[in-house]
ROSE-4610 file (N, C-alpha, C; in Angstrom, 1 decimal, always signed):
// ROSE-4610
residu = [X/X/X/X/X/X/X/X/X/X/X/X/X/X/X/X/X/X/X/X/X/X/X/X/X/X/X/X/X/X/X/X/X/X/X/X/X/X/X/X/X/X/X/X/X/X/X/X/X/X/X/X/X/X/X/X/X/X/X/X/X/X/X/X/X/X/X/X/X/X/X/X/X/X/X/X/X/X/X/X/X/X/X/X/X/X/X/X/X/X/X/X/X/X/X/X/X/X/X/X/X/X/X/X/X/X/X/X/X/X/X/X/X/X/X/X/X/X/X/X/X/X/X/X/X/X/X/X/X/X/X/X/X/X/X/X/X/X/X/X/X/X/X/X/X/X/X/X/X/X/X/X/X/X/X/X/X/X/X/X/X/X/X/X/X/X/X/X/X/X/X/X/X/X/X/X/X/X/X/X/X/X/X/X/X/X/X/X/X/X/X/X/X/X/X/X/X/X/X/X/X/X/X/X/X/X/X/X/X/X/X/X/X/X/X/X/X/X/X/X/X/X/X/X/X/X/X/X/X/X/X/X/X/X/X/X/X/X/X/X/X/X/X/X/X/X/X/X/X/X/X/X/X/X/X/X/X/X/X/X/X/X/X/X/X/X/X]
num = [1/1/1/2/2/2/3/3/3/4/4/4/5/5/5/6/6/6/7/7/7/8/8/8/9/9/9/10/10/10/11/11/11/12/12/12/13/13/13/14/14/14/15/15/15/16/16/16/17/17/17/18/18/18/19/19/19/20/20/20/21/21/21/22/22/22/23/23/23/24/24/24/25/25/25/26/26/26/27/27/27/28/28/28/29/29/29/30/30/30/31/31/31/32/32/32/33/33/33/34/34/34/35/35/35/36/36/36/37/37/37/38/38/38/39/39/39/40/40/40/41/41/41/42/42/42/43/43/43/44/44/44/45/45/45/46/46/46/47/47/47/48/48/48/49/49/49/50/50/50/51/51/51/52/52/52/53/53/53/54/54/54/55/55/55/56/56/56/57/57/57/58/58/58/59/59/59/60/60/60/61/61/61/62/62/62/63/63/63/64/64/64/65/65/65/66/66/66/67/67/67/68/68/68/69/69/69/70/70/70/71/71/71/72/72/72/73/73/73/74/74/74/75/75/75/76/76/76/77/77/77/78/78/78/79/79/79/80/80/80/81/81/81/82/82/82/83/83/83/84/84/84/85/85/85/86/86/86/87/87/87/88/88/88/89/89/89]
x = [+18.7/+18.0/+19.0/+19.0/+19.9/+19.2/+20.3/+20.2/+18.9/+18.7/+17.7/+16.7/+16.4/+15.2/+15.2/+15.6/+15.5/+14.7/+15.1/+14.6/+13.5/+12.9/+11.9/+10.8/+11.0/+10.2/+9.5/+11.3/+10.5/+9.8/+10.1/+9.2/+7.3/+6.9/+5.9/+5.6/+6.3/+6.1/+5.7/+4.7/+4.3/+4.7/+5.5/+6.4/+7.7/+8.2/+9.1/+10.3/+10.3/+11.7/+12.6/+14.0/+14.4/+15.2/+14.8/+14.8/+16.4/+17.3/+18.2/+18.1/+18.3/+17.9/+18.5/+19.9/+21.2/+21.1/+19.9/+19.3/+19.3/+19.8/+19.0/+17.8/+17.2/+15.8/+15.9/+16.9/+16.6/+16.6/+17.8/+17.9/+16.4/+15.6/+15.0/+13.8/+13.7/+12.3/+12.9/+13.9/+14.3/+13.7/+14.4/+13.8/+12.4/+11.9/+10.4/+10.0/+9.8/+9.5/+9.7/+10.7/+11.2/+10.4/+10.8/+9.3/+8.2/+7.6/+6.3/+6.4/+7.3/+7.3/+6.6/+5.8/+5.5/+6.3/+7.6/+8.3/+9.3/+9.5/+10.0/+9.1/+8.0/+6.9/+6.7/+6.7/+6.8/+7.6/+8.7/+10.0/+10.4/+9.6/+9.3/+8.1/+8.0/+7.1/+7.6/+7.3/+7.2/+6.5/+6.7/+5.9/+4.4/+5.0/+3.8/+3.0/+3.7/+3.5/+2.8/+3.2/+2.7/+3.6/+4.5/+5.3/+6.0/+6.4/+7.3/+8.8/+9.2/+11.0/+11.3/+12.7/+13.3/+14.4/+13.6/+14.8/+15.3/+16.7/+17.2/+17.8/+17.5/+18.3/+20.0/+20.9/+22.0/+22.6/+22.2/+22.6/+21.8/+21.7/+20.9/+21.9/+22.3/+23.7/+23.0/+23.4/+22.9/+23.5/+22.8/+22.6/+24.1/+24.8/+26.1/+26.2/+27.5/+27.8/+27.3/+26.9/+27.1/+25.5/+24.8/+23.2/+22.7/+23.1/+22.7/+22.3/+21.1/+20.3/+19.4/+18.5/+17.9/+16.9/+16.2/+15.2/+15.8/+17.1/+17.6/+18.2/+18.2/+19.3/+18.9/+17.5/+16.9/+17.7/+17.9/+18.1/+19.5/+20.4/+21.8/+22.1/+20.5/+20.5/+19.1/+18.9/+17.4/+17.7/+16.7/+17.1/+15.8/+16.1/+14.8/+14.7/+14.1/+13.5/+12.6/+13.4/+13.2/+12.7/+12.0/+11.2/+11.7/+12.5/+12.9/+11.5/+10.4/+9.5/+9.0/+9.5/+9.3/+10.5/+10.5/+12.2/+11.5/+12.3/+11.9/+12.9/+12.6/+14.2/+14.0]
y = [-203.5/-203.0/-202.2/-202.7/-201.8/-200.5/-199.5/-197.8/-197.8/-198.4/-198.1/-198.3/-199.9/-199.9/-198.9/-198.6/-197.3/-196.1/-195.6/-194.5/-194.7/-195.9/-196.7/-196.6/-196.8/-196.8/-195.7/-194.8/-193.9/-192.8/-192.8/-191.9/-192.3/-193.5/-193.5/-193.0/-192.4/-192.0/-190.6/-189.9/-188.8/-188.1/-187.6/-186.6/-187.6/-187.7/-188.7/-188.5/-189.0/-188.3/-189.4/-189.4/-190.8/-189.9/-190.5/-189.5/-190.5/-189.8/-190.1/-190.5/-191.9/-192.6/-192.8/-192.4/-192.7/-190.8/-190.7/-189.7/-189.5/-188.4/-188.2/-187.9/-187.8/-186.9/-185.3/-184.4/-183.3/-183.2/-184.3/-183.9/-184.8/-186.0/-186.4/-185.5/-184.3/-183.2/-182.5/-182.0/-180.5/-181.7/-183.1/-183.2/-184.0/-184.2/-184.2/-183.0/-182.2/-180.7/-179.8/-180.1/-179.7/-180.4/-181.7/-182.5/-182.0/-181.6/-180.9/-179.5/-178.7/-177.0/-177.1/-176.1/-176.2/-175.4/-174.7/-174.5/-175.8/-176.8/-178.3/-179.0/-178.7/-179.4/-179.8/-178.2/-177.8/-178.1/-178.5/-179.1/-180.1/-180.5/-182.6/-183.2/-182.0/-182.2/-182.0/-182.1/-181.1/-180.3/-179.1/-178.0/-178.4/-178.1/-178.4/-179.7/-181.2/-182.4/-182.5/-182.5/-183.1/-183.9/-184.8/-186.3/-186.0/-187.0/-186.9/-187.1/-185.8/-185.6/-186.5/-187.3/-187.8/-186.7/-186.9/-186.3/-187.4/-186.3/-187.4/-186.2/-186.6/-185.8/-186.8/-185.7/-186.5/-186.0/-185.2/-184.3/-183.5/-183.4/-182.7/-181.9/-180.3/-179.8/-178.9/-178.5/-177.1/-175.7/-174.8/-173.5/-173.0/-172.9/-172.2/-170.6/-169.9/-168.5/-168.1/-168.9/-168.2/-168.2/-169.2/-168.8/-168.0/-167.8/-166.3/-165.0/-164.6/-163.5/-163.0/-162.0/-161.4/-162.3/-162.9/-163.6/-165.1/-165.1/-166.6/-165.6/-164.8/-164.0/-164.9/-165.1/-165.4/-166.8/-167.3/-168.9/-168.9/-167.9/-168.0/-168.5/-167.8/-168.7/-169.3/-169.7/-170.7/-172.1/-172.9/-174.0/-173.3/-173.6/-173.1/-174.5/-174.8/-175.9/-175.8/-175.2/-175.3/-173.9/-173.3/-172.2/-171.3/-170.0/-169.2/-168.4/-168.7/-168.4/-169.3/-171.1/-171.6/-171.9/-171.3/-171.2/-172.0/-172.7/-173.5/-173.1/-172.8/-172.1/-173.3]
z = [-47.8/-48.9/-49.8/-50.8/-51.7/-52.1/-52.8/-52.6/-53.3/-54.7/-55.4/-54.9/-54.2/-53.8/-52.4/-51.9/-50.6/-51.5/-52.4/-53.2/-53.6/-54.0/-54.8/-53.3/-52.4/-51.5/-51.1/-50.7/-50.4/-50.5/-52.3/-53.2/-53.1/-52.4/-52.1/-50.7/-49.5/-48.7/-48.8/-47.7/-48.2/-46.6/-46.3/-47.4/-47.9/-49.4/-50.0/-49.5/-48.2/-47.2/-46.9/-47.1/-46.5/-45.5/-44.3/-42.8/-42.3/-41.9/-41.3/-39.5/-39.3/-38.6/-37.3/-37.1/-35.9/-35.3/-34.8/-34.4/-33.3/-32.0/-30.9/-30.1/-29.8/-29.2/-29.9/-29.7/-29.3/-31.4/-32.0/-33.7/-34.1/-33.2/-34.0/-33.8/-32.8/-32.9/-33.9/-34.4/-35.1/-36.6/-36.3/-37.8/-38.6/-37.2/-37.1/-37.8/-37.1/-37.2/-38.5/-39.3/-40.5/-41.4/-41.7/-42.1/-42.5/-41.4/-41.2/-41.6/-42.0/-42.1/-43.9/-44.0/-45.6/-46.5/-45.9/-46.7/-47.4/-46.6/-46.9/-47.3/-47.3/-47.8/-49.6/-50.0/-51.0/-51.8/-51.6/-52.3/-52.4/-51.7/-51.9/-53.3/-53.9/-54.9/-56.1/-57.4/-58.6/-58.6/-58.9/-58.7/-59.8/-61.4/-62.4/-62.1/-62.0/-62.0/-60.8/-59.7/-58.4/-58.2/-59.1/-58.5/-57.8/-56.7/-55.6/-56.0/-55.2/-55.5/-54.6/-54.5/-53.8/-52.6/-51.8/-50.7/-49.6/-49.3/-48.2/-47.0/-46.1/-44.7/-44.3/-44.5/-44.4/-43.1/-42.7/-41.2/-40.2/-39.6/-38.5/-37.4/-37.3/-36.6/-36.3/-35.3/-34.5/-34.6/-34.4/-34.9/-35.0/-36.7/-36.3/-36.2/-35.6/-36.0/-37.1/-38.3/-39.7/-39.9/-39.4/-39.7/-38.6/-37.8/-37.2/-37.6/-37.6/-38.7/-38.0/-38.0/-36.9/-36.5/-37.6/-36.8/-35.9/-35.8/-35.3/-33.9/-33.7/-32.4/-31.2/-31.1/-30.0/-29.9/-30.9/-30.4/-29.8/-29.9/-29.1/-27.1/-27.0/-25.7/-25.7/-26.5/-26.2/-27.0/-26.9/-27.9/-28.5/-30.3/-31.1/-31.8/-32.0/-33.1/-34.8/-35.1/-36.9/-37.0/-36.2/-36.7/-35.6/-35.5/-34.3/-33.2/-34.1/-33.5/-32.0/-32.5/-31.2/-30.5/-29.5/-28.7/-27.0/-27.0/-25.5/-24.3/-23.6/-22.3/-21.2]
């Protein structure tokens, strides 16, 4: 499928996400999960219009030194999944 028609598609998908696919288990839950957060929700949209933005996920990488911030501390020994509030041990 050429690039256009990929965008053309997936702007009818709800959420208009073209999800990066050469995924493992543990990147295809973080990027499940992100998907679903309504702060990403929200930006898959126009705000005034309602039409669907085109997004694309080009990476999925785990928690660096530099996004480390109080509410991510916990995830330095936990695995956290999109939100630091769910941390799995």
């Amino acid at each position: 499928m050429k690039r256009l028609e990929k965008i053309a598609s997936t702007l009818k998908l709800s959420p208009p996400v073209l999800m990066l696919d050469a995924v493992d288990e543990n990147q295809r839950t973080a990027r499940d999960l992100a998907a679903k957060d309504a702060r990403f929700m929200r930006e898959t949209k126009d705000a005034p219009t309602g039409e669907p933005l085109f997004n694309e996920v080009f990476g999925i990488y785990s928690l660096r030194q530099s996004d480390i911030v109080q509410q991510t501390t916990q995830c330095l020994n936990s695995r956290c999944l999109g939100d630091p509030t769910v941390v799995i041990k």
